[in-house]
C-alpha positions in Angstrom: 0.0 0.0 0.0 1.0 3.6 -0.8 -0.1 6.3 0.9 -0.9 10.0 -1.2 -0.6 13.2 1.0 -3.4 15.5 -0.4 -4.0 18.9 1.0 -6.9 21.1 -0.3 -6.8 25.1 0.2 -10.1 26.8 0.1 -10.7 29.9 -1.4 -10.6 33.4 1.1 -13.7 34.5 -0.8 -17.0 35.5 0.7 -19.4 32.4 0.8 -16.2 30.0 -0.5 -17.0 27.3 2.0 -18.8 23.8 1.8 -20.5 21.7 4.9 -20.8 19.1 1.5 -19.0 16.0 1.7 -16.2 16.9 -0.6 -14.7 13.2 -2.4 -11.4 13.0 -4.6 -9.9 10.5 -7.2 -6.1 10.5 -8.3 -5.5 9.7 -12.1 -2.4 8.8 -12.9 -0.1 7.3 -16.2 -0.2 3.8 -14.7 -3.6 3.9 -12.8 -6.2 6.0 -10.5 -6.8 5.8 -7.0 -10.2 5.1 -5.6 -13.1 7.8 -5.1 -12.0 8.9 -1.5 -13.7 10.6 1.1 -11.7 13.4 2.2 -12.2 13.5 6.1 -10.2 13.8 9.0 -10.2 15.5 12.5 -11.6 19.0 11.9 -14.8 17.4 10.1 -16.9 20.3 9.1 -14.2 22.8 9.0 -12.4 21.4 6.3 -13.4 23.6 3.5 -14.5 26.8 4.8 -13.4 29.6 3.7 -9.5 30.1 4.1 -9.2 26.4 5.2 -6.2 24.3 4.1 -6.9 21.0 5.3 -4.6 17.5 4.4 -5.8 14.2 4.0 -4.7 10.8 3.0 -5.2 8.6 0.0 -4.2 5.4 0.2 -3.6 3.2 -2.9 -2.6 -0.6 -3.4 0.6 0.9 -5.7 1.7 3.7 -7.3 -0.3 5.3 -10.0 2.7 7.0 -12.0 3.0 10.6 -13.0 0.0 12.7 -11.8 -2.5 13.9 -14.8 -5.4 15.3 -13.1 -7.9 15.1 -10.4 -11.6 14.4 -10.1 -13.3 16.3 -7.3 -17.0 16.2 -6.3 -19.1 17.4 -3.1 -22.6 15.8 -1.9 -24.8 16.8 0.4 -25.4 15.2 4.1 -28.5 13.7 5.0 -31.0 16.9 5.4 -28.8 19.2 3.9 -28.8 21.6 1.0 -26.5 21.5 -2.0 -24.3 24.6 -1.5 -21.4 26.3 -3.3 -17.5 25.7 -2.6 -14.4 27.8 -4.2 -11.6 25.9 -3.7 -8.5 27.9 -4.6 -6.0 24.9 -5.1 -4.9 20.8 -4.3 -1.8 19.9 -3.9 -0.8 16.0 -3.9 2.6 14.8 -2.7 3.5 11.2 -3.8 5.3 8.3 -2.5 8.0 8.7 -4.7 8.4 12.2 -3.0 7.1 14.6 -5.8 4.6 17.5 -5.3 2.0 18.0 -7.8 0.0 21.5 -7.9 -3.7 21.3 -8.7 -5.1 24.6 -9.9 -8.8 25.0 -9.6 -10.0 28.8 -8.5 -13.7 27.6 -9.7 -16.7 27.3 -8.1 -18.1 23.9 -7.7 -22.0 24.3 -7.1 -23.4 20.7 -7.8 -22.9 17.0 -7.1 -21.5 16.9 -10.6 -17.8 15.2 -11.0 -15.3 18.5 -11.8 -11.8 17.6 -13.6 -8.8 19.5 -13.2 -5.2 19.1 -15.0 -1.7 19.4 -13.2 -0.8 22.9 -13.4 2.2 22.3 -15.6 0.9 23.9 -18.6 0.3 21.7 -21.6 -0.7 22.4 -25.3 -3.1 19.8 -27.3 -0.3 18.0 -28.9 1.5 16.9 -25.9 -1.3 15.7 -24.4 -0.6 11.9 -25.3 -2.9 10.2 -22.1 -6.4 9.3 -23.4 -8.1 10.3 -20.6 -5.9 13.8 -20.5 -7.3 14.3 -24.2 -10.7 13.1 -23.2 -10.4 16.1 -20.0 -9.6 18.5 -22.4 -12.1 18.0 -25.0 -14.9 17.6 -22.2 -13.7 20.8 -20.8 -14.1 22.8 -24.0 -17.6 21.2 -24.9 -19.0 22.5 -21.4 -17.1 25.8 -22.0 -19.0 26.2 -25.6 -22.3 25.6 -23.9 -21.5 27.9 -21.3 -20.0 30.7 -22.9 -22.2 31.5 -26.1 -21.6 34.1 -28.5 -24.7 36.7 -29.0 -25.0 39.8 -31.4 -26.3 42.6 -29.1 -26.7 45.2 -32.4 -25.2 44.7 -36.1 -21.8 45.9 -36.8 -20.6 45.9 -33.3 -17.7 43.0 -32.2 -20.2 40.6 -30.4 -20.8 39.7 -27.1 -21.1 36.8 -24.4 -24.8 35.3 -23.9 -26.4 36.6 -21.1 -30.1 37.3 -19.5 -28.7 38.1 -16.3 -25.7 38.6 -14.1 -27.0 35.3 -12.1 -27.2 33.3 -15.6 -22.7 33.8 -16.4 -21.3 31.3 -15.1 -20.3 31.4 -11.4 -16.2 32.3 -11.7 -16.6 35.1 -14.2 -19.4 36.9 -11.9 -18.7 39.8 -9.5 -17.5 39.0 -5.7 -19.8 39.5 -3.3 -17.6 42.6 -2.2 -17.9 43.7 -5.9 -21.5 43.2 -5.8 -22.2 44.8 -3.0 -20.4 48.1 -3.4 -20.9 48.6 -7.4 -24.8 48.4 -7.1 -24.3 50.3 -3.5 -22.6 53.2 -5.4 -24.8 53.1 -8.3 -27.7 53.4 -6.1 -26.6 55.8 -4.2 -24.6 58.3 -6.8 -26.7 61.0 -6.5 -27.1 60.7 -2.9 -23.3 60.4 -2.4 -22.7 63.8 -4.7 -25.5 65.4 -3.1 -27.7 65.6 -6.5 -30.9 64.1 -5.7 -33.2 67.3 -5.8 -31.6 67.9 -9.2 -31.9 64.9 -10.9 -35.6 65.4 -12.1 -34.6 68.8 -12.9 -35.0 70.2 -16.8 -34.0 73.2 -16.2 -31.2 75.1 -17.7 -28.8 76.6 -16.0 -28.7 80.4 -15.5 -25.9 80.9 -13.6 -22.3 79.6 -13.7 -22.1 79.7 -9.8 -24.8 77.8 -9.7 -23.0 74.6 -10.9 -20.2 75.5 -9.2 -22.5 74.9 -6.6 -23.5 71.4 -7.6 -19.7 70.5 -8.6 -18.9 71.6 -5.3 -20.4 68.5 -3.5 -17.5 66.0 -4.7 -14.4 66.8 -5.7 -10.9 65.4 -6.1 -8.0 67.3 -6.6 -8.0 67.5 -10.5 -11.1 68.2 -11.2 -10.6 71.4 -9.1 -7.9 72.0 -11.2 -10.1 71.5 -14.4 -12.1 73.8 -12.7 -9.8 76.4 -12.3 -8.0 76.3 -15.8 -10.8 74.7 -18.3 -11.3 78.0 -19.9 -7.6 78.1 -20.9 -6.1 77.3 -24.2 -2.6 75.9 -22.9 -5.4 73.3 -20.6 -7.2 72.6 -23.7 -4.4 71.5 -26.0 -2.8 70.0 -22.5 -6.2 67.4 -22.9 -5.4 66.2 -25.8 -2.1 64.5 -24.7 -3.0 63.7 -20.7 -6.8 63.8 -20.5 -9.2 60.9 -21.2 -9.0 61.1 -24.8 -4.8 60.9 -25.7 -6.4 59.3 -29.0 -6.9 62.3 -31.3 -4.2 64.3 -31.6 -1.5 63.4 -34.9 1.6 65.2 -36.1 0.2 66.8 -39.7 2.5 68.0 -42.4 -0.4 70.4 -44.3 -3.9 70.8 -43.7 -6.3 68.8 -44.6 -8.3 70.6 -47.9 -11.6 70.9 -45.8 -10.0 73.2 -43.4 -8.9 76.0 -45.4 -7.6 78.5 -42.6 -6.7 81.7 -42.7 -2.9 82.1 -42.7 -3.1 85.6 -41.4 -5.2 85.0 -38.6 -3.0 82.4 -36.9 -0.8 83.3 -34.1 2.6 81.2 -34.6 5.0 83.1 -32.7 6.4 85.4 -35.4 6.6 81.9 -38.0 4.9 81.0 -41.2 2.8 78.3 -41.2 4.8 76.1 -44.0 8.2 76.5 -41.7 6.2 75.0 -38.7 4.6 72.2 -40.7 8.5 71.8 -41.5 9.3 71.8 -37.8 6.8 69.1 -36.8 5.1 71.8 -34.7 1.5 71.4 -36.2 -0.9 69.0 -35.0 -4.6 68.0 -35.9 -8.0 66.7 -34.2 -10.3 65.5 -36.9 -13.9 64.0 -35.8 -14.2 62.8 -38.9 -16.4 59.8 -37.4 -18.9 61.9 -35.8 -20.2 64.0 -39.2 -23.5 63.6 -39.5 -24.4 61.3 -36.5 -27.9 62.2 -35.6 -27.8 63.5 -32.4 -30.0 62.7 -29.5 -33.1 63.9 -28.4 -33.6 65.3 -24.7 -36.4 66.1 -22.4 -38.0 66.6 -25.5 -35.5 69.0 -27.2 -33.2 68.6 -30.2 -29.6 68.3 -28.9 -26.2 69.0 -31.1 -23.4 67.3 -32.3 -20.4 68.7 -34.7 -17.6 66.7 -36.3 -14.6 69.3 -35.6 -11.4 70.1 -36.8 -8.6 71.4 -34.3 -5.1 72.6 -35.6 -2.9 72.8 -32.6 0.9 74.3 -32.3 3.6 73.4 -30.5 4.8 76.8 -28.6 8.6 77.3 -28.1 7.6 77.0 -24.6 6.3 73.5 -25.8 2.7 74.2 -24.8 0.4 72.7 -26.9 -1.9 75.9 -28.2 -5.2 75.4 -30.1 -5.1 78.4 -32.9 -7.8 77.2 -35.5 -11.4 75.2 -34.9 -13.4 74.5 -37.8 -16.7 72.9 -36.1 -18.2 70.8 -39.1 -16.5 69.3 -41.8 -17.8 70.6 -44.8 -16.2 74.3 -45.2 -19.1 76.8 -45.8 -20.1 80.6 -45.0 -22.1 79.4 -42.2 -19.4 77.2 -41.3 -17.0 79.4 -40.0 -13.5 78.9 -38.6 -12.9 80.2 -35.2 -9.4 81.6 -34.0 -8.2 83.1 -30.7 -8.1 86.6 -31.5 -12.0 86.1 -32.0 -14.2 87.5 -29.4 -13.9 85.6 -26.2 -17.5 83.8 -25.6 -16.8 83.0 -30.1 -13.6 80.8 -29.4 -14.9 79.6 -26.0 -18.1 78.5 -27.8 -15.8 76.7 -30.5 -14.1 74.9 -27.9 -16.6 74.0 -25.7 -18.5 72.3 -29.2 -15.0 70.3 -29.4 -15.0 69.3 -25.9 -18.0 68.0 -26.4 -17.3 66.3 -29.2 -14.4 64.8 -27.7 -16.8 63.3 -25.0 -19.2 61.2 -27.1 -16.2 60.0 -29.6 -14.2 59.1 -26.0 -17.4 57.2 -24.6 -18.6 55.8 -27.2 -15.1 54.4 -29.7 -12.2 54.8 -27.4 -13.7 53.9 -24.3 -16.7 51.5 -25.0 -15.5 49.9 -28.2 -11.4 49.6 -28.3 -11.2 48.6 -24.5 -14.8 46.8 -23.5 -16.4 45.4 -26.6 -13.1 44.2 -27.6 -11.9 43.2 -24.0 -15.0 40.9 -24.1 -14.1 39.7 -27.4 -10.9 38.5 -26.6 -12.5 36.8 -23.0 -14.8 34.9 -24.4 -12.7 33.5 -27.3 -10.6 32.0 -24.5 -13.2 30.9 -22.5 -14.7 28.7 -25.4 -11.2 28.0 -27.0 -8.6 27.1 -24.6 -8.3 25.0 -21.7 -7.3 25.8 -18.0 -4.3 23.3 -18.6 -2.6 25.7 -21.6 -0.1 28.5 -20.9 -2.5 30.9 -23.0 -5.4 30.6 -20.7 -2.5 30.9 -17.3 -1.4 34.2 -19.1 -4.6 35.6 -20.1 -7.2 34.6 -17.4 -6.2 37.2 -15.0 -6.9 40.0 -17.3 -10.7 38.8 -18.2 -11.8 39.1 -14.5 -14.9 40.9 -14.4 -15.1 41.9 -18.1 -18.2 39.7 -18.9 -20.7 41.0 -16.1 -19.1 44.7 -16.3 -20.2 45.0 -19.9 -23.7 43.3 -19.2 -24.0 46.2 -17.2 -23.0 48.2 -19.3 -25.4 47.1 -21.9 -28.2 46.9 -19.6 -28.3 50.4 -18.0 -25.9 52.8 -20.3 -26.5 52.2 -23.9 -29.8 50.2 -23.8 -33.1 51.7 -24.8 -33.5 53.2 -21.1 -30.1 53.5 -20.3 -28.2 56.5 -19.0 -26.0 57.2 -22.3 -28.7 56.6 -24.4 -31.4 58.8 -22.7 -28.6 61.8 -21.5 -25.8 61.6 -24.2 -25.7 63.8 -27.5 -25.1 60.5 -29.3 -27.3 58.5 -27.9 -30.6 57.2 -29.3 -30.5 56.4 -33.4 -26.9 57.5 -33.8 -24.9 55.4 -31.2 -24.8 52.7 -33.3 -24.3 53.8 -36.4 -21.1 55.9 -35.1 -20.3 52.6 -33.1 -20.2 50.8 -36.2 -18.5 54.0 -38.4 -16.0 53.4 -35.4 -15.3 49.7 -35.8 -14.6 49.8 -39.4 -11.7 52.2 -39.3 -10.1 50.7 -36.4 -6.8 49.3 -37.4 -4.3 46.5 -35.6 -1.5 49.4 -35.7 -3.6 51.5 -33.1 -4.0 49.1 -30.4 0.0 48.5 -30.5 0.6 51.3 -28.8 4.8 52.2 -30.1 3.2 51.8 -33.9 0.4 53.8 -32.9 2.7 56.9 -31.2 5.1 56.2 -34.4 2.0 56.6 -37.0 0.7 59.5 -35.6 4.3 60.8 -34.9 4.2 61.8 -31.9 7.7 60.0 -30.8 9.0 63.9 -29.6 5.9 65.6 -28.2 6.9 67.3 -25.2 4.8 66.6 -21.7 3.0 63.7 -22.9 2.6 61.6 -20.2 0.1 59.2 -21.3 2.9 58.1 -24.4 5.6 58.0 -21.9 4.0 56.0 -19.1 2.0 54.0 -21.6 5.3 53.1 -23.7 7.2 52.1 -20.9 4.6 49.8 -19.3 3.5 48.4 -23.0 7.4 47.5 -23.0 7.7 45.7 -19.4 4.2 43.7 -20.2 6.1 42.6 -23.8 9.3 41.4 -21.9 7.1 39.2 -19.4 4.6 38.3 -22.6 8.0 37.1 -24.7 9.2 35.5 -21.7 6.5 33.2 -20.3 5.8 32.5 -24.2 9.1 31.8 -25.0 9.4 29.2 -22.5 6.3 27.3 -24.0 6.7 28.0 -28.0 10.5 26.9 -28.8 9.8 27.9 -32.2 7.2 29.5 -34.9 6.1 25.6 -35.7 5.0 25.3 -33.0 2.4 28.2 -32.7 1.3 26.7 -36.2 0.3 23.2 -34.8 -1.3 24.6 -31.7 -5.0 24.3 -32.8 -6.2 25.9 -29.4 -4.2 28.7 -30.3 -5.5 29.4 -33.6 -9.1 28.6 -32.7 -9.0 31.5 -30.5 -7.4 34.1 -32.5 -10.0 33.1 -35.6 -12.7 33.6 -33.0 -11.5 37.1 -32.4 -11.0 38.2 -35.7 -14.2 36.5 -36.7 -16.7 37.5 -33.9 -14.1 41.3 -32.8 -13.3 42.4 -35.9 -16.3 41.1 -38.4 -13.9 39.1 -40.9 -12.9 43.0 -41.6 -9.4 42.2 -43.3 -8.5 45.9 -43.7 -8.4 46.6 -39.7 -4.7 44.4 -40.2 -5.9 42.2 -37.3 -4.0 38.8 -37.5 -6.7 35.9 -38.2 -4.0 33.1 -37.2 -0.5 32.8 -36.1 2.8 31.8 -37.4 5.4 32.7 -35.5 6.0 33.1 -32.0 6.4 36.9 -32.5 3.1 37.6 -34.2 2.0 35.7 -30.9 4.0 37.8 -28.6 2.6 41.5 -29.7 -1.1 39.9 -29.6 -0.9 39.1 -26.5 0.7 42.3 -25.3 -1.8 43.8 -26.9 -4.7 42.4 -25.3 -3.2 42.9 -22.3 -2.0 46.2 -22.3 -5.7 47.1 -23.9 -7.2 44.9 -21.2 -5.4 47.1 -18.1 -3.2 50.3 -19.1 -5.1 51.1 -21.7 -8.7 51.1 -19.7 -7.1 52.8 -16.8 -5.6 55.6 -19.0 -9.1 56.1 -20.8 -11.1 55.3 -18.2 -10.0 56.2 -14.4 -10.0 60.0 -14.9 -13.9 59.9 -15.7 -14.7 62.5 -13.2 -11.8 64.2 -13.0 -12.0 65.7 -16.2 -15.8 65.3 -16.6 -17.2 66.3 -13.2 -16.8 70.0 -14.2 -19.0 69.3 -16.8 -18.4 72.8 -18.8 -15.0 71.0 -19.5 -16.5 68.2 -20.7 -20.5 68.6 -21.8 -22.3 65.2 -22.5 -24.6 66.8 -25.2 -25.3 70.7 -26.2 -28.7 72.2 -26.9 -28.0 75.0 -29.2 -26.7 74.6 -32.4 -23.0 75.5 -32.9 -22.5 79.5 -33.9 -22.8 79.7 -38.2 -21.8 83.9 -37.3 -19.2 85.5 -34.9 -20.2 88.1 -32.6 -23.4 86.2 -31.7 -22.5 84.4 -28.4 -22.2 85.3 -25.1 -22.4 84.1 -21.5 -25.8 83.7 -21.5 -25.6 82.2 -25.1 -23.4 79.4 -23.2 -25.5 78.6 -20.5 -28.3 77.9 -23.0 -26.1 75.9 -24.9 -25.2 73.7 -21.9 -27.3 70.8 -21.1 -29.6 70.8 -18.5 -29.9 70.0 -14.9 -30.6 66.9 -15.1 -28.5 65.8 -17.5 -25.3 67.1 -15.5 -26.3 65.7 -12.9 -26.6 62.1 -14.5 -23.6 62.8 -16.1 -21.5 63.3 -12.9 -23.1 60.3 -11.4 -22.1 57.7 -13.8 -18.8 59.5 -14.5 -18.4 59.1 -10.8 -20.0 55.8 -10.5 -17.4 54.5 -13.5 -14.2 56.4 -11.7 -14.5 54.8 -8.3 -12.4 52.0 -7.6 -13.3 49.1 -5.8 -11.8 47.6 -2.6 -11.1 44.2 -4.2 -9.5 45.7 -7.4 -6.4 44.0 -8.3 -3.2 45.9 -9.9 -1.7 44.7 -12.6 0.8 42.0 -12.3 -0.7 40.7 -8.9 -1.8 37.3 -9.2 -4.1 36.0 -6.5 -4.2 32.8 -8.5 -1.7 30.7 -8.8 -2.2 29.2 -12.4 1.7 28.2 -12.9 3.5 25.4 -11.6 6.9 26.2 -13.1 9.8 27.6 -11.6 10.6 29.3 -14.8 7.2 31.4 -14.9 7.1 32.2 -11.2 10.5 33.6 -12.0 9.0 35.9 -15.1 5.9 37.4 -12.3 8.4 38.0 -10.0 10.4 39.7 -12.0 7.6 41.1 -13.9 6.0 42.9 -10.4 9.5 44.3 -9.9 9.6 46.0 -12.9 6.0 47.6 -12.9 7.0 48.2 -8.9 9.8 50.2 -10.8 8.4 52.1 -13.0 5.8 52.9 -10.5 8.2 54.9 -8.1 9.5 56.8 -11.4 6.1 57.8 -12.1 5.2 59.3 -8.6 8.2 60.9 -8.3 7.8 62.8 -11.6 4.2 63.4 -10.8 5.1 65.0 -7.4 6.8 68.1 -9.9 3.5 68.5 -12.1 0.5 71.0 -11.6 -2.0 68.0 -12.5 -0.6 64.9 -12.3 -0.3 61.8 -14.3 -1.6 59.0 -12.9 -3.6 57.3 -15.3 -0.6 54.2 -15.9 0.7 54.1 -12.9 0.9 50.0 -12.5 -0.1 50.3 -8.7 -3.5 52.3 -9.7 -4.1 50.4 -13.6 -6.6 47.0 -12.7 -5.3 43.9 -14.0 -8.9 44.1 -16.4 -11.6 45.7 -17.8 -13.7 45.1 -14.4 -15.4 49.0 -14.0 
C-alpha cells in the first residue's frame, strides 16, 4: 500500500466554503486511486473559507505521474446543496514529488469537476487518453456555457447573457464587488449630493450655480479642471493627458476641408509652411462623428459637430489650439474660429469640441477599443482554450470581471432606457451607427501602442505623459509576454500546430473584428512573434489602456463645462453672436449634468477588491521558470511605479492614469 498526501486550500472568498462531503480520485499514467472521502479530525471545518486541510489517500501501488484530479461534493443527509471555491490541491506522492492542482472555480453541484496538473500543456502533448478526453470535455461544457450573441449589427459581439446570475459562477462579481458597485450606483446622487436635481430640466442660469453642484465631490483635479478649463494651454494640455490621448497626430499640411486663414494664426512670429517643416502642427479631426444624428432630450433637439482642431507646438512646448473648424464641410455658415475672436466666439468653439471629444471618448475609445473588444478576446478564450494551456494561465487574470461589467453596461448605459442613451448627445438612433463607423476604421496598428505613437508621430511631443507611461509599461508587459511565451513555444512551428491557439485568434477576428481584413488584425498565427505583440496587446488594452481612458472619468468630466455630454443650441454659423448667457443655454440641462457626474463618478470609483496589474491571486503556474518571469515582472512595474510618482510629485496636475499600482489587471469598471 501507498499512501498520497493531499492537501486542499479553500478559497478566502465570501461564501467560498462547503458543509458538503467533498470526495477525490487520483489519475495517474499507470492507474487511479479510488473515489476517496476526504475526512479527517476537523470534520466540518475542512473547507470553509481560508481552510487548508490535508488528508490521506491510500492506494494498493503507485499510479505513476499525476495527470489530473476528479473532485465532487454531496450533500449530508437533510442538507442543502451549496457552493465551494476551492483555490487549489496539492498532492505529494510516495515517490516524494509534489503535484500542484489549480482550480480557483466554483463547484455548485454533485457533478464530477476535472482539473489538470498545473504544468501547462498544449493539445499536442497531451498523449494520455483520458488527459485528451479532460480536455475536449472541458471545452464542450465551455462552448455551452459561454455563447456568443449579437447585441446590435456591426458591433464586435458579445457573451450570452439574461442576467448577471445566468454567467457562469467564476466570471461573476465577488460579493464585495457586488455589494459596493450596485451600493454606489444606487446611491450616486445621494453620495454627490444631487438628488433634488436629478428630475430637474431646467437650464442653467448661472455659472455659480454649478459650481455649486460641482462643489459636493471633488478630487483634486477636477478642481484643477475647474480652475483652468477656460484656458487654451489646458485645452491643447487634454489632448495629450486627459481621457481622450487618441486624437491628436503630427500633420504635415492641412487637410483641404479646413482652409484657414494664414493671417489669422498666431505662430510666434513663423509661417505656417516652416512650422509644418518643424513638426510643430498637429490635428483633431472628428471625422467619425459628421453627420451622426444627435439625441433627443427632455424633448428637445440636442447638437453634435464633427470638428477640426489645428494645434501648435509653442517654443515653450505648450500645446496651443489656434484654429477650430466645427463641421467638416467648409461653408459661410461654417465658420473657422481663432483666438483673437471675441472671447464667448472661441470659448463656444471649444466648448463644441469638448463636447465632441466626450461622445467620440465614450462611445469608440472607451466602449468599443477597451470593453467590446476586452470581451471579445474573454470569451474567445473561455470557449477555445483549456485551464491546462499556458495561454489561458497568461490571459485569465486580465478577463476578471469583463463579462458581467459589460452586461451592465449594456443593460443600464446604452440600452433603450439606459443612462447614455437617454442623457448623451449621441445616444438614441446615432450610437450605433457611429459605433459601427468606429469599428470599421479601427486598425491592428492603433492598439499597439509604439506603432500607434510612431504613426501619428508623436515620438518627440513634449509633456506627454500618457505616451511615456504608456510606452514604458507596454514594454515591461512585452518582456514578461515574450518570456512566459518563450518558454512554452521553442519555435514558430509550433504556434502553427497549436490548434487551441489558432481557434482563438479566428474567433477574435471572426466575432471582434467582423472578418474586416482591412483593420490588419492577425486571423492566425505563425510565428512566435506575431503571438507575442497579440498578446501584449490584449493585455495592455485589457489594463493600461482602460485605466488611462477610463480612471479619470470624473476628474476631467465632473466640471462638466469641461466636458459637456450633449449641447442644446446649435454651434454658432456667425461670430459676434455668443455670449455668456448664449453658453448657459447651450449647456445641457440639470438633469442631465447631474446624470452625467453620477455615472462618471460611479465609473471612476475604484473598488476595494481591485487588483493591480501583475498581482496574481491565482496561482495558475507550476513552473519555476514562470514564477521567476511574475516575480520579476511585479518588480519592474514596482519600478516604474516609483518613477512615475516621483515625476508626478513636480507637475501642476498629475499623471496617474498608468501608474501599474493604480491600472486594474482588467476591464472590471
Amino acid at each position: 500500500m501507498v499512501d498520497y498526501e493531499v492537501t486542499v486550500s479553500t478559497a478566502n472568498v465570501i461564501g467560498a466554503t462547503t458543509l458538503n462531503n467533498v470526495f477525490i480520485k487520483l489519475v495517474g499514467t499507470e492507474g487511479e486511486s479510488d473515489r476517496s472521502w476526504l475526512l479527517n479530525f476537523r470534520g466540518p471545518l475542512n473547507f470553509i473559507t481560508a481552510a487548508v486541510s490535508t488528508f490521506t489517500v491510500t492506494c494498493p501501488e503507485s499510479i505513476g505521474k499525476l495527470i489530473l484530479i476528479e473532485l465532487d461534493k454531496q450533500p449530508l443527509l437533510l442538507f442543502p446543496q451549496d457552493n465551494w471555491f476551492p483555490a487549489k490541491v496539492e498532492v505529494k506522492s510516495p515517490e516524494g514529488d509534489t503535484y500542484n492542482f489549480p482550480v480557483y472555480r466554483w463547484i455548485t453541484d454533485g457533478e464530477v469537476q476535472r482539473f489538470r496538473e498545473g504544468a501547462a500543456r498544449r493539445a499536442f502533448e497531451d498523449v494520455h487518453a483520458l488527459a485528451k478526453h479532460s480536455r475536449e470535455q472541458e471545452l464542450n461544457q465551455r462552448e455551452v456555457d459561454y455563447r456568443w450573441d449579437v447585441y446590435a449589427d456591426g458591433i464586435p459581439h458579445n457573451m450570452k447573457a439574461d442576467s448577471p446570475l445566468s454567467l457562469p459562477c467564476e466570471v461573476r462579481f465577488s460579493f464585495t464587488k457586488t455589494t459596493e458597485f450596485f451600493f454606489t450606483a444606487a446611491s450616486a446622487l445621494s453620495e454627490l449630493q444631487l438628488n433634488g436635481l436629478a428630475d430637474s430640466k431646467e437650464q442653467w442660469t448661472d455659472i455659480e450655480d454649478i459650481n455649486r453642484v460641482f462643489c459636493c465631490k471633488r478630487t483634486a483635479l477636477s478642481d484643477y479642471v475647474q480652475e483652468h478649463w477656460m484656458q487654451d494651454s489646458f485645452f491643447g494640455y487634454q489632448f495629450l493627458n486627459g481621457n481622450n490621448p487618441m486624437m491628436i497626430r503630427r500633420c504635415s499640411h492641412l487637410p483641404g476641408n479646413f482652409p484657414v486663414d494664414e493671417n489669422l494664426l498666431f505662430l510666434h512670429g513663423s509661417r505656417l509652411e516652416d512650422e509644418f517643416q518643424k513638426g510643430n502642427m498637429y490635428l483633431c479631426d472628428y471625422y467619425r462623428l459628421d453627420g451622426v444624428e444627435a439625441n433627443t432630450i427632455n424633448d428637445k433637439k440636442q447638437y453634435l459637430t464633427a470638428p477640426l482642431v489645428l494645434l501648435h507646438k509653442t517654443p515653450d512646448d505648450k500645446m496651443m489650439p489656434v484654429a477650430i473648424q466645427l463641421k467638416q464641410t467648409p461653408a459661410d455658415d461654417n465658420p473657422i474660429f481663432y483666438p483673437s475672436d471675441s472671447e464667448y466666439d472661441w470659448l463656444m468653439a471649444k466648448i463644441f469640441v469638448r463636447s465632441a471629444d466626450f461622445n467620440e471618448h465614450q462611445l469608440n475609445v472607451h466602449l468599443l477599443r477597451t470593453h467590446l473588444l476586452a470581451e471579445v478576446f474573454a470569451v474567445s478564450l473561455l470557449r477555445n482554450v483549456p485551464m491546462v494551456h499556458p495561454l489561458y494561465k497568461l490571459l485569465i487574470p486580465h478577463t476578471r470581471y469583463t463579462l458581467q461589467i459589460n452586461f451592465l453596461a449594456r443593460l443600464a448605459l446604452i440600452s433603450e432606457t439606459g443612462t447614455f442613451t437617454k442623457f448623451a448627445a449621441s445616444g438614441g438612433e446615432g450610437m450605433f451607427a457611429f459605433l459601427q463607423r468606429s469599428l470599421s476604421s479601427i486598425t491592428y496598428s492603433s492598439f499597439c501602442m509604439p506603432d500607434d505613437i510612431a504613426e501619428r508621430g508623436l515620438e518627440d511631443v513634449p509633456n506627454f505623459y500618457y505616451r511615456d507611461d504608456g510606452l514604458k509599461l507596454w514594454k515591461i508587459i512585452h518582456s514578461f509576454v515574450q518570456g512566459i511565451l518563450k518558454f512554452y513555444y521553442k519555435n514558430d512551428e509550433e504556434v502553427q500546430r497549436d490548434d487551441e491557439l489558432q481557434n482563438w485568434i479566428t474567433d477574435i477576428f471572426h466575432h471582434g473584428f467582423l472578418f474586416d481584413a482591412g483593420s490588419g488584425f492577425p486571423r492566425k498565427f505563425t510565428t512566435v512573434d506575431e503571438l507575442v505583440k497579440f498578446v501584449t496587446m490584449a493585455i495592455f488594452t485589457c489594463s493600461g489602456q482602460h485605466s488611462a481612458v477610463n480612471s479619470g472619468q470624473y476628474d476631467y468630466g465632473g466640471w462638466m463645462p469641461n466636458t459637456p455630454m450633449t449641447l442644446q443650441l446649435p454651434p454658432p454659423t456667425t461670430k459676434g453672436t455668443t455670449s455668456q448667457a448664449t453658453m448657459l443655454q447651450t449647456f445641457p440641462d440639470v438633469n442631465v449634468t447631474v446624470q452625467g457626474m453620477a455615472t462618471m463618478w460611479l465609473l471612476s470609483k475604484q473598488s476595494s477588491d481591485f487588483v493591480p496589474l501583475g498581482k496574481y491571486p491565482e496561482d495558475h503556474f507550476s513552473e519555476e521558470i514562470p514564477h521567476k518571469l511574475i516575480k520579476d515582472f511585479q518588480g519592474e512595474l514596482a519600478g516604474l511605479s516609483a518613477a512615475i510618482q516621483v515625476r508626478n510629485a513636480c507637475l501642476e496636475a498629475p499623471y496617474t492614469y498608468l501608474d501599474p499600482a493604480k491600472v486594474e489587471n482588467s476591464v472590471a469598471l
